[in-house]
C-alpha positions in Angstrom: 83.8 83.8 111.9 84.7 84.4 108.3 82.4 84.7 105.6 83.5 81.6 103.5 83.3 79.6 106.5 80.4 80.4 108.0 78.3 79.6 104.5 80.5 76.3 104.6 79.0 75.6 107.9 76.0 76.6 106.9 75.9 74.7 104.4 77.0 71.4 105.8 74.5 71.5 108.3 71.6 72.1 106.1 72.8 69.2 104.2 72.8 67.2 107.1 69.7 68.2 108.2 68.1 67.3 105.1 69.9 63.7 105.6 67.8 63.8 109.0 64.5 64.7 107.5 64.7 62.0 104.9 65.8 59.3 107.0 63.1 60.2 109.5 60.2 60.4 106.9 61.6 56.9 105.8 61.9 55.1 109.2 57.9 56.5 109.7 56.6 55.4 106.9 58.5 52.1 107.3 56.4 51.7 110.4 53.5 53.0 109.3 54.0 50.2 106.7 54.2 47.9 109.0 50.8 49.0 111.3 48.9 48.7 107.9 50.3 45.3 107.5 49.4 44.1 111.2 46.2 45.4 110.8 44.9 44.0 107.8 46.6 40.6 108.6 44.7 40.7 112.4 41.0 42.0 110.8 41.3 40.0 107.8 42.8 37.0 108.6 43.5 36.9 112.2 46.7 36.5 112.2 48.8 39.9 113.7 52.3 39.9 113.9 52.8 40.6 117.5 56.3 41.8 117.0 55.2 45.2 114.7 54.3 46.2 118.9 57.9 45.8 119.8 59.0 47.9 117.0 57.2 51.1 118.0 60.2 51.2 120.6 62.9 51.2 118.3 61.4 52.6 115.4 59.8 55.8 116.6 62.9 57.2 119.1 65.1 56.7 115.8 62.5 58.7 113.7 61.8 61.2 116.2 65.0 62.6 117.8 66.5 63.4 114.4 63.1 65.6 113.8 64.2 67.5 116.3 67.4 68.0 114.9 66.0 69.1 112.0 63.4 71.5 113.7 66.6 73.1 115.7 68.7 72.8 112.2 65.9 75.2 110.9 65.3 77.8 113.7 62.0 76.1 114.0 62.3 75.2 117.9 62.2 78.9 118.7 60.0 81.1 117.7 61.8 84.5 117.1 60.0 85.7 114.4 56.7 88.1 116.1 59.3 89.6 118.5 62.2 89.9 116.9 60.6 91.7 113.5 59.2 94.3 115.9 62.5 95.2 117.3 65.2 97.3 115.7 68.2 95.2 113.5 70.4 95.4 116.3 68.3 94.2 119.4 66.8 91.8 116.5 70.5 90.2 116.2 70.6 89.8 120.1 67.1 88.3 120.5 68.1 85.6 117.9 71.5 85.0 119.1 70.0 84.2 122.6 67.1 82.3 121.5 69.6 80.0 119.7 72.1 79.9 122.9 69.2 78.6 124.9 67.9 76.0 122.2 71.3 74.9 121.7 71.5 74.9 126.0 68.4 72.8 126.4 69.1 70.5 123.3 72.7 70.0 125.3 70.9 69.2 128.0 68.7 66.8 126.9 71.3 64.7 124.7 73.1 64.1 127.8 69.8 62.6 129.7 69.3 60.9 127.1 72.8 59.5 127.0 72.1 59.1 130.8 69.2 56.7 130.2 71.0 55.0 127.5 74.2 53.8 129.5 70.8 52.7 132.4 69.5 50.6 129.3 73.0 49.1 128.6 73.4 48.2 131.9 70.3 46.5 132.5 70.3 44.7 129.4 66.8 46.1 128.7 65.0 44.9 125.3 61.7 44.6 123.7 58.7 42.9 125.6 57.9 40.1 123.0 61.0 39.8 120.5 63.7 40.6 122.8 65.9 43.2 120.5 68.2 45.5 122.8 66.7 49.1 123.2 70.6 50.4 124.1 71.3 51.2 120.5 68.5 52.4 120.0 68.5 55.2 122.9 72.3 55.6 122.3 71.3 56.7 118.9 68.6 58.8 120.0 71.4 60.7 122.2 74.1 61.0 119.4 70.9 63.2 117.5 69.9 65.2 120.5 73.8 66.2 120.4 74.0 66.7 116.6 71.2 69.1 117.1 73.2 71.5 118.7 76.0 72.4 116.3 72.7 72.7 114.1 70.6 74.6 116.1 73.7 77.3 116.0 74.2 77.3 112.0 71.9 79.9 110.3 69.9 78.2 107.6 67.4 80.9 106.2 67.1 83.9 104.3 65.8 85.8 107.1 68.3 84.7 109.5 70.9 86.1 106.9 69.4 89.4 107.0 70.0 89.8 110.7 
């Protein structure tokens, strides 16, 4: 891969990644948010929204599963970094070249279990206990993250990794 397009790559998915982060920090504190609200309406004035339960199974998939792609984004789902700076440059190159094939392998992997389970939540039509809301979107979301956290667990994003 060239120069120019390797940074472009680069680049773009540190951009994206960043996307990830803050969307996930805002979906969490969103339902953080919301707990605080349930729990001061139940203790103060006993009356809890029952639904804020129901949300936990949309809200924290969608807020976790682009973490991940943001840990992988970031070479933070392997940790290369005591091995690798004991070994010479070369070796060093080929430790970290694996150790991002197999993230990359297992975050294949698990984006299409997920997928797996989302097409089982389609087809059964499952939703949330008390409000009803379809989980399928949810979950096929969750896949289509797992899966973007591939191409980003292969794109170098620090100085380090630039140096090998």
């Amino acid at each position: 891969m060239r120069t120019g397009v390797r940074a472009s790559f680069s680049a773009t998915c540190n951009s994206l990644a960043q996307i990830l982060a803050i969307s996930s920090m805002g979906l969490v504190l969103i339902y953080v948010l919301m707990i605080c609200a349930n729990v001061i309406l139940r203790y103060f004035f006993n009356a809890p929204m029952g639904w804020v339960s129901d949300m936990g199974a949309i809200f924290v998939p969608l807020a976790m599963a682009p973490c991940l792609a943001v840990a992988a984004a970031r070479g933070m789902l392997v940790v290369v970094t005591m091995v690798g700076e004991r070994l010479p440059v070369p070796l060093r190159r080929l430790f970290v070249t694996l150790a991002r094939a197999a993230t990359a392998g297992v975050l294949a992997v698990i984006a299409w279990k997920v997928f797996g389970y989302a097409m089982d939540t389609l087809a059964e039509n499952r939703s949330t206990m008390l409000i009803g809301v379809p989980v399928w979107p949810v979950w096929f979301a969750v896949s289509a993250a797992f899966a973007l956290a591939v191409p980003l667990s292969l794109a170098p994003q620090t100085q380090r990794d630039a140096e090998v």
